[in-house]
C-alpha positions as CSV (number, residue, x, y, z in Angstrom):
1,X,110.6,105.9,75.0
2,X,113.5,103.1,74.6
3,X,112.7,99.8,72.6
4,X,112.2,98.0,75.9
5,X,109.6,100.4,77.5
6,X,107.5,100.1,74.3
7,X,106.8,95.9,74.6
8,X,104.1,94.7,77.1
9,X,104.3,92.1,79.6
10,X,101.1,89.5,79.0
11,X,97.8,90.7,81.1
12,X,96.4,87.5,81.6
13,X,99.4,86.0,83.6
14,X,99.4,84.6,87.0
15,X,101.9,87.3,88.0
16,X,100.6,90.2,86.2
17,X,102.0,92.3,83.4
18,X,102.3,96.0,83.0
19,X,102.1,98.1,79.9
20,X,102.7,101.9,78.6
21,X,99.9,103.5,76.9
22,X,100.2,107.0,75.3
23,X,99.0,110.3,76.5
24,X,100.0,113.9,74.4
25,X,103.2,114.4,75.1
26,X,103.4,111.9,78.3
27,X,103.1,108.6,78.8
28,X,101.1,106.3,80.7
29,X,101.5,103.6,83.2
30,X,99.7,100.8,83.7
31,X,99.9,97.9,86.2
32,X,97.8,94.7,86.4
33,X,97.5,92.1,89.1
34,X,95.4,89.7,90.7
35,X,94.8,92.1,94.0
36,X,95.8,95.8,93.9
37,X,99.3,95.5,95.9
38,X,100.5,92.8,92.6
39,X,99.3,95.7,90.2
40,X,101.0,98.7,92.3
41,X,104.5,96.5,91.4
42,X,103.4,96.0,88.0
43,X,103.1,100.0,87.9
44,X,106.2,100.3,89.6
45,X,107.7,98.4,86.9
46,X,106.1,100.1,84.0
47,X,107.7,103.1,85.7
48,X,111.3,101.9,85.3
49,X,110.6,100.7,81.8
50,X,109.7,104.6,80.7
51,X,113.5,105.1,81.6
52,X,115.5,101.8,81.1
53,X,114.6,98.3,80.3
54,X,114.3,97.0,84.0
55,X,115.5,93.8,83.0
56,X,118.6,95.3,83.2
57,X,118.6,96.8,86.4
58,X,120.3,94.2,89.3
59,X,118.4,94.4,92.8
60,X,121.6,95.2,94.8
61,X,120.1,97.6,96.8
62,X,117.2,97.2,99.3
63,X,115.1,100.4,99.9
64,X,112.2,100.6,102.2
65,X,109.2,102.7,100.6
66,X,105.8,103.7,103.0
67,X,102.8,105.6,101.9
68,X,99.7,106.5,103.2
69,X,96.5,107.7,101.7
70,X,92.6,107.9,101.7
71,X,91.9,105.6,98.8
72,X,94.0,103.3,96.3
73,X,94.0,106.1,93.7
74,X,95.6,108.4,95.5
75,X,98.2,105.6,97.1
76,X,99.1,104.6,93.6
77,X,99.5,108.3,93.1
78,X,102.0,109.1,96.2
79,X,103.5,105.7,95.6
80,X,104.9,106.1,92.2
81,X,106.2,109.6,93.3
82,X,107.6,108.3,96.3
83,X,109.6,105.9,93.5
84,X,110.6,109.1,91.7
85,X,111.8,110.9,94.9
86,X,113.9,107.7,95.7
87,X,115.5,107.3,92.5
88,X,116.7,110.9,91.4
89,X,117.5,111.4,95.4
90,X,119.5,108.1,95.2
91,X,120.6,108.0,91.7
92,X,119.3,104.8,91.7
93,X,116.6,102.7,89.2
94,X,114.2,99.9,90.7
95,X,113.5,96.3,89.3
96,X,112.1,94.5,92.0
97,X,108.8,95.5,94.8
98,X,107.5,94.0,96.9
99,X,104.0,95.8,97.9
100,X,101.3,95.3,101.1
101,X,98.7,97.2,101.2
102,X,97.0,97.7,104.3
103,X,93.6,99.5,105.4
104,X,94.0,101.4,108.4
105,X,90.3,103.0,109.8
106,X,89.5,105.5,106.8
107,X,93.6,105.4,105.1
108,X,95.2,103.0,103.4
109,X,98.6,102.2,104.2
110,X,101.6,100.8,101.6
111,X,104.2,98.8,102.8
112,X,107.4,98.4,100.2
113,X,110.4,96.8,99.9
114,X,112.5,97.5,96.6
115,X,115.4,96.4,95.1
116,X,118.0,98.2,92.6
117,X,121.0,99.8,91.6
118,X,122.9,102.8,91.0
119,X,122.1,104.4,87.4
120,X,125.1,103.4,85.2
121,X,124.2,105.9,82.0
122,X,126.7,104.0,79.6
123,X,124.8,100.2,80.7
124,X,121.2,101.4,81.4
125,X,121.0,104.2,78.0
126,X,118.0,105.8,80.2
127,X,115.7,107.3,77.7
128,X,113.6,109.9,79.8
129,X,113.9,110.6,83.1
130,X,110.1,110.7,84.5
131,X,109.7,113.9,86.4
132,X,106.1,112.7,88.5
133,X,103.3,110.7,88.5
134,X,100.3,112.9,87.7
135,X,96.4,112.6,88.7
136,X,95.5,112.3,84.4
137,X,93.7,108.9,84.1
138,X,95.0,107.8,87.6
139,X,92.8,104.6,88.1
140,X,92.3,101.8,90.2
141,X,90.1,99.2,90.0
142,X,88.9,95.6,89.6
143,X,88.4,94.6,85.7
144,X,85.7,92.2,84.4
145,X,88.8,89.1,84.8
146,X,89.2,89.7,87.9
147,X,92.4,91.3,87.7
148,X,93.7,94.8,89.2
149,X,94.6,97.7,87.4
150,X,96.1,100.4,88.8
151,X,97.5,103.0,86.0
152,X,98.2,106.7,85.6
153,X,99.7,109.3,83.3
154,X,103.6,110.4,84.4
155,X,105.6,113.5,83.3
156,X,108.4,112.9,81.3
């Protein structure tokens, strides 16, 4: 885990933060927000932090990200592997989401937009390339602040 990946964005914000906790030989994810679609972005960008410092990643690139699942637990899960599928297919890294989250009947539907830009090794020094999201400690829920969570253990 790089320098960058190891420093926490504040919890209490009004946009959210996100931090990395640590699991074995793994590390954990973990997104807050003030409603679950803020928190799945914070997630999204503790993701890219395991690899790179995502302040260093431009959003060039636009990509369109949709998932679908039963509950918020399982969304967070397909969504952050839908963000690994898109970056090694792509050979790209993501800074910027935009995240809706929709209930459709008994699924719940997640809208994405996200921004980024071709890996450059010798700018970005990745760290660890994350090989999944995983269902160890996957979580989603409301905290005593009022504040989403959304968090999960990923394979690195």
């Amino acid at each position: 885990m790089n320098d960058a990946s190891r420093r926490a964005r504040p919890k209490g914000d009004a946009r959210g933060g996100w931090e990395h906790f640590r699991h074995q030989a793994d590390i954990g994810v973990r997104g807050f927000g003030p409603d679950p679609a803020a928190a799945f972005a914070r997630a999204a960008t503790a993701l890219t932090a395991v690899m790179v410092d995502p302040e260093t990643v431009k959003p060039l690139v636009k990509v369109t990200v949709r998932c679908q699942a039963p509950d918020l637990e399982l969304l967070l899960y397909d969504w952050l592997n839908a963000l690994v599928y898109e970056m090694s297919a792509r050979k790209m890294l993501f800074s910027s989401f935009a995240v809706e989250i929709f209930a459709h009947g008994q699924f719940r539907e997640l809208r994405a937009e996200v921004w980024g830009e071709t890996l450059r090794t010798s700018r970005h020094h990745p760290a660890v390339e994350v090989k999944g999201a995983t269902f160890t400690e996957l979580a989603v829920r409301q905290l005593a602040d009022k504040h989403w969570l959304a968090q999960c253990v990923v394979d690195v």
